[in-house]
Backbone bond lengths (Angstrom), bond angles and torsions (degrees), N, CA, C in turn:
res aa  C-N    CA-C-N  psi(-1)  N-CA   C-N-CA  omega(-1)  CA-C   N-CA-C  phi
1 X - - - 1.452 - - 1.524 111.87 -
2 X 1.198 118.33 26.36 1.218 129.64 -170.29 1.656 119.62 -64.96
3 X 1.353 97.49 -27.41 1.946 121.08 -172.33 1.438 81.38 -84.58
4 X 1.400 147.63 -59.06 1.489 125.17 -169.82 1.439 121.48 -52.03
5 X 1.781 102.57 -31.72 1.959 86.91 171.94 1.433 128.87 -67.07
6 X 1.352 94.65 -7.10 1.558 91.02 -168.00 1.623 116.37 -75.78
7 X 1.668 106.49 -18.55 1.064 143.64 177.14 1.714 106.19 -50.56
8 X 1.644 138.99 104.61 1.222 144.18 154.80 1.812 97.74 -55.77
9 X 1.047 122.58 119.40 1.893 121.94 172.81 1.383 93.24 -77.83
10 X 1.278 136.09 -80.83 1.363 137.98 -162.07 1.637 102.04 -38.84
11 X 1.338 139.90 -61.78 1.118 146.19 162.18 1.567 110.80 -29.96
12 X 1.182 133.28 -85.48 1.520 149.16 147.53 1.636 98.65 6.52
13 X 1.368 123.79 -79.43 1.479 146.32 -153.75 1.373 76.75 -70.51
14 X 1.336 142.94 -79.31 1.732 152.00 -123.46 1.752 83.72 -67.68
15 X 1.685 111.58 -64.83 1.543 108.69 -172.06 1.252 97.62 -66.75
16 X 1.203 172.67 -106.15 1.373 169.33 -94.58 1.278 87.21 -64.18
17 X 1.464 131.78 -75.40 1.572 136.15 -171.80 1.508 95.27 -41.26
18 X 1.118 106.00 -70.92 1.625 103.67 -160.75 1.519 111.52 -51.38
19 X 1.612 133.50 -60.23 1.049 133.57 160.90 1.804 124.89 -26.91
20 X 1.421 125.79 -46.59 1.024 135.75 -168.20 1.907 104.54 -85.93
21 X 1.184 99.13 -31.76 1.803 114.95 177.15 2.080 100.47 76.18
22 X 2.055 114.96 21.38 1.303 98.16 -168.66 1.580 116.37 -66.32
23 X 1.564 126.55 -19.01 1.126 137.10 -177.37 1.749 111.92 -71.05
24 X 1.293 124.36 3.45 1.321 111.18 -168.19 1.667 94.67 -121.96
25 X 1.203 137.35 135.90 1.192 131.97 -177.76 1.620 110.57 -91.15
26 X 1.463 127.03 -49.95 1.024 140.89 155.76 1.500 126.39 -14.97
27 X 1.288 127.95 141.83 1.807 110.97 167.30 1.524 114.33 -68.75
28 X 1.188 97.07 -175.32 1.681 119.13 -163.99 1.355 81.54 -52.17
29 X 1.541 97.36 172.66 1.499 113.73 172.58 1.553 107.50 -108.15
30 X 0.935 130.74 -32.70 1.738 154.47 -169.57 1.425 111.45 -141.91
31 X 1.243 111.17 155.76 1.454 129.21 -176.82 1.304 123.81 129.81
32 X 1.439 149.65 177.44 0.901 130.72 176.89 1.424 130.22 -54.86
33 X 1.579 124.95 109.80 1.441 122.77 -169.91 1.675 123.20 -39.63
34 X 1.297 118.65 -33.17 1.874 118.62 168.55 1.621 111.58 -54.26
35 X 1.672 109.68 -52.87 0.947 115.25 175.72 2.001 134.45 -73.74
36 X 1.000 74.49 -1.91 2.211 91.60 175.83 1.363 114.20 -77.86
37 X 1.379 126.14 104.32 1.415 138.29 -170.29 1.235 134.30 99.27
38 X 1.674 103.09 19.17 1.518 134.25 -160.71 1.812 86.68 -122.69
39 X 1.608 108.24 135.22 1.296 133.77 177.31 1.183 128.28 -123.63
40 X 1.035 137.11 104.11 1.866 147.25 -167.57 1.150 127.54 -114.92
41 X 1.703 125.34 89.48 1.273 133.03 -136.47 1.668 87.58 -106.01
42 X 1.480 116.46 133.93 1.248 146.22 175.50 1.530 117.13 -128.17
43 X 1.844 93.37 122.57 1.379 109.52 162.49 1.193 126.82 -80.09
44 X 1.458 126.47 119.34 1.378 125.67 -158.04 1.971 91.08 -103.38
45 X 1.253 88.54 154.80 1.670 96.38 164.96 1.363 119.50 -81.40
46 X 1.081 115.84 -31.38 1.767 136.97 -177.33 1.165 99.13 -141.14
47 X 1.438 107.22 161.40 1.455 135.40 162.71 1.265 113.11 -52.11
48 X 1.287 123.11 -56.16 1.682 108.59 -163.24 1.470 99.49 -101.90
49 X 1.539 132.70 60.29 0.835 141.08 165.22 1.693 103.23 -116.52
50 X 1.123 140.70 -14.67 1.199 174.11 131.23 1.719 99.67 -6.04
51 X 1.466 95.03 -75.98 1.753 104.72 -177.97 1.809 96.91 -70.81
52 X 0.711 142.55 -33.64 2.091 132.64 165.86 1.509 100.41 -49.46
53 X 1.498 107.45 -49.95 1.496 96.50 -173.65 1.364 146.82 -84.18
54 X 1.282 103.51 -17.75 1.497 119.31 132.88 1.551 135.44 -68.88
55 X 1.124 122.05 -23.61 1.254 128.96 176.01 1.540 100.27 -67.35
56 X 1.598 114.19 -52.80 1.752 105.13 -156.51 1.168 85.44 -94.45
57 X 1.393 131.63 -29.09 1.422 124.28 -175.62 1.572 128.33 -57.09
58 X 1.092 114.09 -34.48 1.753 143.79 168.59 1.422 116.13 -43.87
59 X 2.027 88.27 -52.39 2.086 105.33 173.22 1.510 104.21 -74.85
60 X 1.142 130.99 -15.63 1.762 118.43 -153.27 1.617 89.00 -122.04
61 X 1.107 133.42 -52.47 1.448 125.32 162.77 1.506 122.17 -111.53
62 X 1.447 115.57 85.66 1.527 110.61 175.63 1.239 116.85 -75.21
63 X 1.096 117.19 133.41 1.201 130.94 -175.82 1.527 126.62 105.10
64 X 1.587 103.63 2.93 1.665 110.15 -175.83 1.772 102.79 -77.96
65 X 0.805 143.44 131.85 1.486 120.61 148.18 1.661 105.83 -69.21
66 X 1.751 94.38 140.12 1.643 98.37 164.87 1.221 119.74 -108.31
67 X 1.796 125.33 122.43 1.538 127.85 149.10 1.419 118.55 -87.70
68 X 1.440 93.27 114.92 1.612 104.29 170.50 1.380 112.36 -105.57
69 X 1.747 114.53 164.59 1.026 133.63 -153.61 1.084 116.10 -157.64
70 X 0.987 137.06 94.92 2.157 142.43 151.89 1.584 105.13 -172.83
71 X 1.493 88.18 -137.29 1.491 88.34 177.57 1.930 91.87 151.29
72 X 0.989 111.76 170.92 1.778 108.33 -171.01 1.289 131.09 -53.12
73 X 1.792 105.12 -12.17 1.402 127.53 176.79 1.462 110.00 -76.60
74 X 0.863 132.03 -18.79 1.369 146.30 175.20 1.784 94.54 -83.12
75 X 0.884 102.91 -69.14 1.693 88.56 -157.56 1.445 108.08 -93.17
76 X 1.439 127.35 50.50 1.509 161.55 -138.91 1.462 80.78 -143.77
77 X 1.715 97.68 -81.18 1.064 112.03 -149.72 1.693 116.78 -77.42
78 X 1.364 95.55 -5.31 2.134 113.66 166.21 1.660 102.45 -50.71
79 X 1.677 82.88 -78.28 1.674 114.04 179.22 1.351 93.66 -31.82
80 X 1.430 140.36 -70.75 1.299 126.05 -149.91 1.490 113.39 -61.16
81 X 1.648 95.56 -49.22 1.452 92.88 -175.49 1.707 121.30 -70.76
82 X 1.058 126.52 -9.90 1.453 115.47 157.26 1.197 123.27 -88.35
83 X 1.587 116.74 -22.35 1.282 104.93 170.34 1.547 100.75 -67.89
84 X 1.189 152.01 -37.24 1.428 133.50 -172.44 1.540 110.32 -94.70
85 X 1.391 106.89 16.52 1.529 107.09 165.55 1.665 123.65 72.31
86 X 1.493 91.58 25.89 1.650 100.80 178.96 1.319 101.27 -102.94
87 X 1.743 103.12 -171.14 1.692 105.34 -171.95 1.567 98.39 -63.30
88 X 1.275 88.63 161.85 1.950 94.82 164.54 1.543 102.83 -138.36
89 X 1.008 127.90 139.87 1.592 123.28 -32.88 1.310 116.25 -31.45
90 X 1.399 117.79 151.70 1.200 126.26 -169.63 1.976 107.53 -100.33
């Protein structure tokens, strides 16, 4: 675990917030004006799928705010259901 010390946390946490925009309640501040005050809620499979989707999401629709949603329990519960051969989504 040697690559995690190298890791500043406070730094880490500060860009994650900032990148993701979860601390601001308000819409975007900039981006394309049609798209400013427009919200596009995404189910994530995992957690750190979250920061991809704001990251590319930001370049391809500026100005959307993104709410994301899952976390590993969700895509737990994918895995299960195809491994036992039910619908997926389950």
């Amino acid at each position: 675990m040697k690559c995690i010390e190298k890791f500043d946390p406070i730094s880490l946490f500060s860009m994650y917030m900032q990148g993701t925009g979860v601390p601001y309640l308000g819409p975007a501040k900039d981006g394309e004006t049609k798209l400013i005050g427009k919200t596009l809620g995404i189910v994530n499979g995992s957690s750190w799928i979250a920061l991809w989707v704001n990251f590319f999401g930001k370049r391809i629709l500026s100005g959307v705010k993104f709410v994301n949603v899952g976390n590993e329990g969700i895509q737990l519960n994918f895995m299960k259901a195809y491994k036992e051969d039910r619908q997926c989504p389950p």
